[in-house]
NUPAKOL-183130 format. One record per residue (C-alpha): residue number from 1; residue in one letter; x, y, z. Coordinates in nm, 2 decimals. Layout:
<recs>
[rec NUM, 'A', [X, Y, Z]]
...
</recs>
This chain:
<recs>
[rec 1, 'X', [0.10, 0.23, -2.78]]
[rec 2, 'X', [-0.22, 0.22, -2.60]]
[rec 3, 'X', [-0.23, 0.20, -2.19]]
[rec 4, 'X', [-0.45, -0.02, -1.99]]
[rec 5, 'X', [-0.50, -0.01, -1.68]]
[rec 6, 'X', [-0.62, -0.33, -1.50]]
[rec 7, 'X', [-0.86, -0.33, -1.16]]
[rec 8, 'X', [-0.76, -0.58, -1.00]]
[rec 9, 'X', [-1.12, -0.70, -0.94]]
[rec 10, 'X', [-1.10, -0.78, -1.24]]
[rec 11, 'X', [-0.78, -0.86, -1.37]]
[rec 12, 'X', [-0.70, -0.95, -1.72]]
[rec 13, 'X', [-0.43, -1.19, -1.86]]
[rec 14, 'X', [-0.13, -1.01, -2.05]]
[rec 15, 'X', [0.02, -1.18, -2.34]]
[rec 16, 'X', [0.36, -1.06, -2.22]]
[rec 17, 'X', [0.36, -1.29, -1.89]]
[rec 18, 'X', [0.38, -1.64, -1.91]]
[rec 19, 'X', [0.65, -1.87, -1.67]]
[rec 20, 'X', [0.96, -1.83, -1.46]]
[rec 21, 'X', [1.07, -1.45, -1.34]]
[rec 22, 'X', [1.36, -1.46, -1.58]]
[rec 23, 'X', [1.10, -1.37, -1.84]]
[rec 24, 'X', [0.92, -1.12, -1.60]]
[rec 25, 'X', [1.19, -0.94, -1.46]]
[rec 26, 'X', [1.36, -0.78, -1.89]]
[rec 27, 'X', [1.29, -0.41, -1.77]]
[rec 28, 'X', [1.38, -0.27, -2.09]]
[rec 29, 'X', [1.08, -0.28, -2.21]]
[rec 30, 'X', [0.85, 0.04, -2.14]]
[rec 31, 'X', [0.52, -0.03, -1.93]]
[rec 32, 'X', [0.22, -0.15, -2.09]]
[rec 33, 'X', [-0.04, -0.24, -1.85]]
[rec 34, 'X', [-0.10, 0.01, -1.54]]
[rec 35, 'X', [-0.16, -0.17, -1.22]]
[rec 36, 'X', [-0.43, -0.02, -0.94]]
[rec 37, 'X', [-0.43, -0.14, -0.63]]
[rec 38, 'X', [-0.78, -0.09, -0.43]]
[rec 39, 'X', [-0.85, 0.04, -0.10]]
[rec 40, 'X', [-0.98, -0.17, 0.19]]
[rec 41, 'X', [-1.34, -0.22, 0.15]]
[rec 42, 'X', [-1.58, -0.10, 0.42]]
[rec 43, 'X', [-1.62, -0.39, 0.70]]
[rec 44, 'X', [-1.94, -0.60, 0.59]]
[rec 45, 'X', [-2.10, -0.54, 0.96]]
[rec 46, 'X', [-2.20, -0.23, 1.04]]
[rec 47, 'X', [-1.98, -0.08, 1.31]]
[rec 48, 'X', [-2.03, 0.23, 1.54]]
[rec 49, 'X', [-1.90, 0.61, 1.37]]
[rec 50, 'X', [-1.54, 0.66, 1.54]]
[rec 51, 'X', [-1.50, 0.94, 1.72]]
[rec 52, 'X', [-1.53, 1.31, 1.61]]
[rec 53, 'X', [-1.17, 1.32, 1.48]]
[rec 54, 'X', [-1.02, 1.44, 1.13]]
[rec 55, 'X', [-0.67, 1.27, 1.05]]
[rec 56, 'X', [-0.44, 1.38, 0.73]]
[rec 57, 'X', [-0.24, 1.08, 0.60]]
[rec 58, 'X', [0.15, 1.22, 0.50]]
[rec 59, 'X', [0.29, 1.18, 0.19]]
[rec 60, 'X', [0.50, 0.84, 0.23]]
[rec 61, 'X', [0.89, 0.80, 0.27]]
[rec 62, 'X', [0.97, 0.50, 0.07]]
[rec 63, 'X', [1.29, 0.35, 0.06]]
[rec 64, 'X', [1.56, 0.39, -0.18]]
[rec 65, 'X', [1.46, 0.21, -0.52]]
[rec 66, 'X', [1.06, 0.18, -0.42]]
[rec 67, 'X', [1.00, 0.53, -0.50]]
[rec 68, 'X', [0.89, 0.45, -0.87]]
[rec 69, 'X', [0.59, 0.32, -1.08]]
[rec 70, 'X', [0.76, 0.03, -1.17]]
[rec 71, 'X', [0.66, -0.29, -0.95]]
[rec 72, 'X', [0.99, -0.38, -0.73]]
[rec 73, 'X', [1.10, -0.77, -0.73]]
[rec 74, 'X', [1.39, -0.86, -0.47]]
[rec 75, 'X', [1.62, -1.17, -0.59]]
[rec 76, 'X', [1.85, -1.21, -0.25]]
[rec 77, 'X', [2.01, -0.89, -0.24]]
[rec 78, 'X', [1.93, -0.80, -0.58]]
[rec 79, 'X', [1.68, -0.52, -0.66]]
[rec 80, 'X', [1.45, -0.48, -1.04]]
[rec 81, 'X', [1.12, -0.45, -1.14]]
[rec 82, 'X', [0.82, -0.65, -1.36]]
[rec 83, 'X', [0.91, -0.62, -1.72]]
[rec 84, 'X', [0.57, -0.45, -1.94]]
[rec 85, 'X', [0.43, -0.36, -1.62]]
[rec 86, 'X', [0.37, -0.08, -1.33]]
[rec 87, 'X', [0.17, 0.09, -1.11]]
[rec 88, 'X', [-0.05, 0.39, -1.17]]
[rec 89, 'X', [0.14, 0.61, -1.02]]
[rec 90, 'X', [0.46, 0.67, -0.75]]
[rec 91, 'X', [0.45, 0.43, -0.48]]
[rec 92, 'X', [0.44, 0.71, -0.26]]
[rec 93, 'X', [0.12, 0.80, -0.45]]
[rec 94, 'X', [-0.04, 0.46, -0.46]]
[rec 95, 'X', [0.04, 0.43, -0.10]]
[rec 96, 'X', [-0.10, 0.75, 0.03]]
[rec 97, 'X', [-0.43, 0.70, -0.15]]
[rec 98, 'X', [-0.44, 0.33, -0.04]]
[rec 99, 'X', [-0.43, 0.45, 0.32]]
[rec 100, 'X', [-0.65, 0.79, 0.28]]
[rec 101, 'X', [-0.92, 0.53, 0.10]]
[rec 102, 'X', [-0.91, 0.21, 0.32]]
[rec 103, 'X', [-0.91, 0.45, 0.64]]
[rec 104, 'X', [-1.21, 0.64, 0.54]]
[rec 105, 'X', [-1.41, 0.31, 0.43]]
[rec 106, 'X', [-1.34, 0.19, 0.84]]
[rec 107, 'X', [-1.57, 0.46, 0.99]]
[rec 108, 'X', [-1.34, 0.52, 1.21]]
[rec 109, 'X', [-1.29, 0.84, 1.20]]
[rec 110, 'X', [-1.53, 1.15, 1.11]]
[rec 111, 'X', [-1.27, 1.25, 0.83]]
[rec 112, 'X', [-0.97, 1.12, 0.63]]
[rec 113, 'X', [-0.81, 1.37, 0.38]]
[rec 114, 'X', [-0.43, 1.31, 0.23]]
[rec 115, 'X', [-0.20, 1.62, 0.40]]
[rec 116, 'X', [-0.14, 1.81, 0.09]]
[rec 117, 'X', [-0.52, 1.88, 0.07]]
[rec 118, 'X', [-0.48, 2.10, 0.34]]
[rec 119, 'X', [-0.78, 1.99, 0.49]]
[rec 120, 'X', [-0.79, 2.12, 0.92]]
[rec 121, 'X', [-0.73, 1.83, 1.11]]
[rec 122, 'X', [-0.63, 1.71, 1.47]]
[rec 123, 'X', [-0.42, 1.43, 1.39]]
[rec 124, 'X', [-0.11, 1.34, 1.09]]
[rec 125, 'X', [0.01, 1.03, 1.05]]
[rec 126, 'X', [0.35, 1.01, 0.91]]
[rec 127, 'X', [0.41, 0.73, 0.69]]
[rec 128, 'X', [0.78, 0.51, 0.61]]
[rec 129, 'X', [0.74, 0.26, 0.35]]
[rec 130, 'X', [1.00, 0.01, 0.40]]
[rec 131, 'X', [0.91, -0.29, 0.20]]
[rec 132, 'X', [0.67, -0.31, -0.10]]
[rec 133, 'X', [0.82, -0.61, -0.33]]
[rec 134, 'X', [0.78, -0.94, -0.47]]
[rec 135, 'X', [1.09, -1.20, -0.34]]
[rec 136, 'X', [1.18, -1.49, -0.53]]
[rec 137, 'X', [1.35, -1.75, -0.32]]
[rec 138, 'X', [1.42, -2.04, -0.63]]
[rec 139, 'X', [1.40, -1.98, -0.98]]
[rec 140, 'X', [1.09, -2.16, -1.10]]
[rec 141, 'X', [0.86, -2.09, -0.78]]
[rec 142, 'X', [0.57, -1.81, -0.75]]
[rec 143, 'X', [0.69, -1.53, -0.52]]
[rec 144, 'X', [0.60, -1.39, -0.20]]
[rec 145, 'X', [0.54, -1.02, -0.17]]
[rec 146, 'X', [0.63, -0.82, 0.16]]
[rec 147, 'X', [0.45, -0.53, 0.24]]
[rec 148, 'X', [0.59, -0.30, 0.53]]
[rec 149, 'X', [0.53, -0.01, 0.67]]
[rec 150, 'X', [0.56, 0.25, 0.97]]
[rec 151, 'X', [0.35, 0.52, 1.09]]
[rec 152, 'X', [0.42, 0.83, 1.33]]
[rec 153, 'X', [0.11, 0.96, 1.49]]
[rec 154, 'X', [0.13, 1.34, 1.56]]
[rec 155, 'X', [-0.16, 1.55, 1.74]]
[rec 156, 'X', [-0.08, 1.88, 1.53]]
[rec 157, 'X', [-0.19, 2.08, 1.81]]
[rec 158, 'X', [0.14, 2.10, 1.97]]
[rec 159, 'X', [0.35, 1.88, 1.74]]
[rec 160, 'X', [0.38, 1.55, 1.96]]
[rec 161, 'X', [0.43, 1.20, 1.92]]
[rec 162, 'X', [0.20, 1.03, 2.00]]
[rec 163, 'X', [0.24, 0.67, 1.88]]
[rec 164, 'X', [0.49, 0.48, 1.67]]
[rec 165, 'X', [0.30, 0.22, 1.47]]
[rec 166, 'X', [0.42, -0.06, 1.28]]
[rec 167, 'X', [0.26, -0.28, 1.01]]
[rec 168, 'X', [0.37, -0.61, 0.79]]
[rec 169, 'X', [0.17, -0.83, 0.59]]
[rec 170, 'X', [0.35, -1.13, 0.41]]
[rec 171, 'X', [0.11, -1.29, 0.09]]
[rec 172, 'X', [0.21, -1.56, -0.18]]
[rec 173, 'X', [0.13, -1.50, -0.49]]
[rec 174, 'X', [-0.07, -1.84, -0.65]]
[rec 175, 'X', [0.14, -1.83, -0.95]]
[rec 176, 'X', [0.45, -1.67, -1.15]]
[rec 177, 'X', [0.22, -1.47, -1.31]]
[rec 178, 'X', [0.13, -1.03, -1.29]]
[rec 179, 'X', [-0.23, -1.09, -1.28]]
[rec 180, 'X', [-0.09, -1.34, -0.93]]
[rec 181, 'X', [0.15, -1.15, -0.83]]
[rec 182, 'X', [-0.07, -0.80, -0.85]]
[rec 183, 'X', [-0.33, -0.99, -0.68]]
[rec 184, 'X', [-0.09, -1.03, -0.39]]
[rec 185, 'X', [0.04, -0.72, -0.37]]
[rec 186, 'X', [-0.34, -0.58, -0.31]]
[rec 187, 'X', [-0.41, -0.88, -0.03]]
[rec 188, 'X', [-0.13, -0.77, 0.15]]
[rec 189, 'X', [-0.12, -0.36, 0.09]]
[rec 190, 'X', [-0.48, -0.40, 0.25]]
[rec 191, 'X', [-0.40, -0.62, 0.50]]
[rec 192, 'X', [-0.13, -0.34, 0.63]]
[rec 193, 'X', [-0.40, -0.05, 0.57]]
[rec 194, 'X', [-0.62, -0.19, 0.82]]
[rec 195, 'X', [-0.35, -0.29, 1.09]]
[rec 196, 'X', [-0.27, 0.05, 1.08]]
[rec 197, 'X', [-0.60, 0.23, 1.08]]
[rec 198, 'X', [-0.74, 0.03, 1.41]]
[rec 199, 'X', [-0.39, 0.11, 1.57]]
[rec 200, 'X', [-0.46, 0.46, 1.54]]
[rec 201, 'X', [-0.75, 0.43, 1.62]]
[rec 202, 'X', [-0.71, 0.28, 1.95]]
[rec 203, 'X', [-0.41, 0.54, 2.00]]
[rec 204, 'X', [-0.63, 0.83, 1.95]]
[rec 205, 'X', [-0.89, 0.70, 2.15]]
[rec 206, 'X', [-0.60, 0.65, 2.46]]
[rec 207, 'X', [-0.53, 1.01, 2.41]]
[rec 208, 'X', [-0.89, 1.14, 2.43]]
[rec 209, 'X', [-0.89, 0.98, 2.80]]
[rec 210, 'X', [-0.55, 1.10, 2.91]]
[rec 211, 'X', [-0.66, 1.46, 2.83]]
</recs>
């Protein structure tokens, strides 16, 4: 069985997704299209280098049942996943390379590296994934996805907390359909990237005075 993976700047139709969620949501059937989700594009203004600063981005917590490849659909209190389809990798993965990527594009900081990389830094941000789904609310309707997620920023020097940041982004997908529905999970995973990356910004730059 051959793999593709879709960019979702380009996203193709898959013969496997057509109407209501009911039809989406048969998960015995093994992937067959890969889902990427790209990282924040640089702003289209140029803006001023951030200051001299090299942050690591953690390896995400993600809650129980997110911690997969396979795309996570909430029905009230019931948790499953796309039929035919997932991402290219963990969440945790897809996450942490969302936020290294979109961070770096910002300019915001002279370096962004993920922790594992070992790279020398000053700061870590420590990363909690708490929502990364589609919902449905009524069979029939396109969903909305809910993308969540908390960050810890430590200054490794002496191990302190610095800041406890917090990040949400709500999109609808346009239809009951992946190619929709992937489309919404990018919007929003975005959306939260940047939220994050000028909060610690700002939060760094507050510490830079105080010392």
């Amino acid at each position: 069985m051959r793999w593709a993976i879709h960019r979702l700047a380009a996203v193709c139709g898959l013969a496997v997704l057509a109407g209501c969620a009911g039809a989406l949501l048969e998960t015995d059937l093994a992937p067959r299209a890969l889902y990427v989700i790209a990282s924040a594009p640089a702003p289209k203004a140029p803006v001023a280098a951030g200051p001299l600063i090299d942050l690591s981005i953690g390896r995400p917590d993600v809650a129980p049942g997110l911690d997969t490849n396979r795309i996570a659909v909430l029905q009230g209190r019931r948790l499953d996943y796309y039929r035919a389809s997932a991402w290219n990798g963990t969440l945790s993965e897809v996450v942490q390379t969302l936020l290294v990527q979109s961070m770096e594009n910002q300019n915001l900081f002279r370096s962004v590296a993920p922790e594992q990389a070992r790279v020398s830094g000053d700061y870590v941000l420590d990363v909690e994934v708490r929502d990364f789904q589609a919902e449905y609310d009524r069979d029939g309707a396109a969903p909305t996805v809910r993308v969540k997620m908390i960050g810890r920023l430590i200054r490794i020097a002496d191990r302190k907390l610095l800041a406890s940041l917090a990040a949400e982004s709500v999109q609808p997908a346009d239809a009951d359909r992946m190619h929709a529905v992937a489309a919404a999970f990018e919007s929003a995973a975005q959306q939260v990237a940047l939220e994050l990356a000028h909060e610690i910004s700002g939060a760094i730059g507050a510490d830079a005075v105080e010392r």
